[in-house]
Steps between C-alpha positions, in 0.01 A plus 500: 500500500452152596701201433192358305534785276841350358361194365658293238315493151476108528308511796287779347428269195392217692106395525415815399101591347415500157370876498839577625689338176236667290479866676930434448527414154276815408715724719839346297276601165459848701846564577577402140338864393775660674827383305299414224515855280909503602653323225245643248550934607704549211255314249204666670742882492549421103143346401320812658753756472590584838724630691702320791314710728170401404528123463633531844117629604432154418642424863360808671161489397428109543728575887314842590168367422576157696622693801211740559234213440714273752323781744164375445535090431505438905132691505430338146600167645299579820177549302523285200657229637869346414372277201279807299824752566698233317296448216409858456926550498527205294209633235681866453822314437384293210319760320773794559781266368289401171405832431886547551574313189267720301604847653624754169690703689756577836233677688186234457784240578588703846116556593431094448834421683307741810164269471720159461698677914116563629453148407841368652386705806208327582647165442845535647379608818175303549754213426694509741266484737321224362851298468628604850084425664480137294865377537586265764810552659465862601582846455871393407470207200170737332720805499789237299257352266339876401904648461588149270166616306683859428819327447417272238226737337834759478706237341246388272320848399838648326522109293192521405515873380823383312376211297141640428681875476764384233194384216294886646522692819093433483565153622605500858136690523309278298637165652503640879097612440467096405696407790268737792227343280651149622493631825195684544296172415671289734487782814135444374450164547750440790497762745250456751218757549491724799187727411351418821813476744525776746757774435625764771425830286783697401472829408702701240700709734631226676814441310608821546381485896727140468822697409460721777690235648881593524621143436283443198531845369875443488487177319262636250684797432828282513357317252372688250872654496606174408222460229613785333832378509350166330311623234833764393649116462191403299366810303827627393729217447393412164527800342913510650569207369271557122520133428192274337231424704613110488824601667405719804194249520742260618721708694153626709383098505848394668414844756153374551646151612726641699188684668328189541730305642671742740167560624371207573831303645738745559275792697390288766861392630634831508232657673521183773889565483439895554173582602265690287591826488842471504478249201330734275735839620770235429342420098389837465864656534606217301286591187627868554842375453377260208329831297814695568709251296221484220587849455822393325468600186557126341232298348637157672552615815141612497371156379646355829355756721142487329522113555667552882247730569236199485638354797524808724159587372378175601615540826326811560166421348467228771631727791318803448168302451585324815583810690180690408336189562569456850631906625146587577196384672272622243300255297642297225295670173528819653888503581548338113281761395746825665826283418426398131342852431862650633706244328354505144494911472863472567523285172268719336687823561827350422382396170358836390809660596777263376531615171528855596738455756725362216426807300541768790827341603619438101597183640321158408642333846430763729122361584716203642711707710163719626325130570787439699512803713083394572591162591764640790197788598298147575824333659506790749089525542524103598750535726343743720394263805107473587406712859350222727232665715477551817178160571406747810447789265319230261073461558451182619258498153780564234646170566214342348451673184617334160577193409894348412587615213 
């Protein structure tokens, strides 16, 4: 990847557009949806009657849902245009999360949380290619400014959830739809329209024809190893430790920061120190090790690796997007497209299978110790070097295709 790809998030800050602050700010309210339900899983298990297993479908259907429709927001994109995909995302969001705060039982709650991840789909996507299109800078500072977006929107989704979830687990829903509202007028009003810009079609398949890439294909699977490491530290954490929603509210807010800031500041040096690749083999063993010690049965010691996590997760938000980002030749929507899609069901399985993994094990740490074992898998798959070809066995015609990604 290029040096301009390690860009400092003060230079990414600087003179940038208005519909990039705006098309920001919604994605930090976007991001919020996934920490927000953390601190409130116990509330939510005891107000419905549930079973850990089932509030944990919370995760996998809003994730499943989001991954398969990341397949089709490239051709969406394509066809609609950028600003429309948005607001359609944006729209879902806002009335999935009020009729959240309504739902009567575990299973309307899980089939909302799968509308509010269609939703998310569309927007998170589409938003990062309207961020990295309208930023000045480059590649580089837009890929810093969307990662602080998912940094601060982790910190702040589990605070919010905590506050609102201590008067009734309804209220994370309830003041999140108000939030997207906030958003969804001001995407509105501020983004500019592109109905009649011309788009390269994109067709469904190409995603999957993207990942046919060896490179990318590694990432993606690399990383949604790592995502399912992620969301074993985010789905099944609170119901180890059993404390209020107030308390592991806080303990996921100090994790979020540690997201954000590792992300944004801390990301960029190591992968100019390192390269890359090496960088993110180098985090990715490193939250192996991390999981393994959260699988010490003590409540403490798991406080400190739920909050150190933050910082390794940080890391390898930023260097996995990066990777997939620049790996391939193949456009940007369509490479986001076959990355996210990869990188989202890994979160989605992991959080369907969490609680049973506990169960079949009899052990509530051994979903750590199974994340861990994932995140070396992706270690190894990362370290495989990429095959340079031959440029005589190369038509003179392939160099051309696709665009940096």
């Amino acid at each position: 990847m290029s040096s301009e790809s390690h860009s400092s998030l003060l230079d990414a800050i600087k003179g940038q557009p208005k519909q990039v602050w705006i098309t920001a700010f919604a994605a930090v309210i976007a991001f919020m949806g996934i920490g927000l339900v953390d601190p409130i899983l116990l509330s939510i298990a005891k107000g419905l009657q549930a079973t850990p297993s089932e509030v944990t479908l919370l995760f996998s259907s809003y994730l499943g849902i989001q991954a398969v429709a990341m397949l089709v927001t490239g051709a969406a994109s394509a066809r609609f245009g950028a600003k429309r995909t948005v607001l359609v995302g944006l729209t879902l969001v806002v009335v999935a999360t009020a009729l959240c705060a309504a739902a009567g039982s575990i299973e309307q709650l899980v089939g909302l949380r799968a509308v509010w991840g269609l939703g998310n789909a569309f927007f998170i996507a589409t938003a990062l290619s309207v961020i990295v299109g309208a930023a000045t800078g480059g590649q580089g500072g837009a890929i810093l400014l969307y990662e602080a977006a998912l940094g601060v929107g982790l910190a702040v989704g589990p605070l919010l959830g905590a506050l609102l979830g201590s008067i009734s687990w309804r209220g994370p829903f309830l003041g999140t739809a108000l939030l997207m509202a906030g958003a969804l007028v001001l995407c509105s009003i501020f983004l500019k329209s592109d109905a009649h810009e011309k788009r390269p079609p994109i067709k469904l398949l190409d995603p999957f024809r993207a990942l046919g890439h060896p490179g990318l294909l590694r990432t993606s699977i690399g990383s949604a190893l790592y995502t399912a490491a992620f969301f074993t530290v985010l789905a099944w954490s609170p119901f180890v430790l059993g404390w209020s929603a107030v308390a592991v509210g806080l303990i996921f807010c100090g994790w979020g920061l540690c997201v954000a800031v590792a992300g944004v500041l801390l990301a960029p040096k190591l992968a100019g120190r390192l390269g890359e690749r090496h960088a993110t083999v180098v985090a990715v063993v490193g939250y192996a090790v991390l999981l393994l010690v959260m699988a010490v049965p003590s409540k403490p010691v798991l406080v400190v690796g739920i909050i150190a996590s933050g910082i390794v997760s940080g890391l390898l938000n930023t260097l996995f997007t990066g990777t997939a980002m620049s790996i391939s030749d193949a456009p940007r929507p369509v490479a986001s497209a076959g990355y996210n899609f990869c990188r989202w069901l890994g979160g989605a399985v992991a959080a369907t299978l969490v609680g049973h993994v506990a169960e079949w094990f009899g052990s509530p740490q051994a979903p750590f110790v199974v994340a861990a074992v994932l995140c070396v898998v992706a270690g190894g798959l990362l370290s495989i070097k990429e095959r340079k070809p031959d440029p005589k066995s190369v038509p003179a015609e392939a160099v051309l295709v696709g665009e940096e990604f």
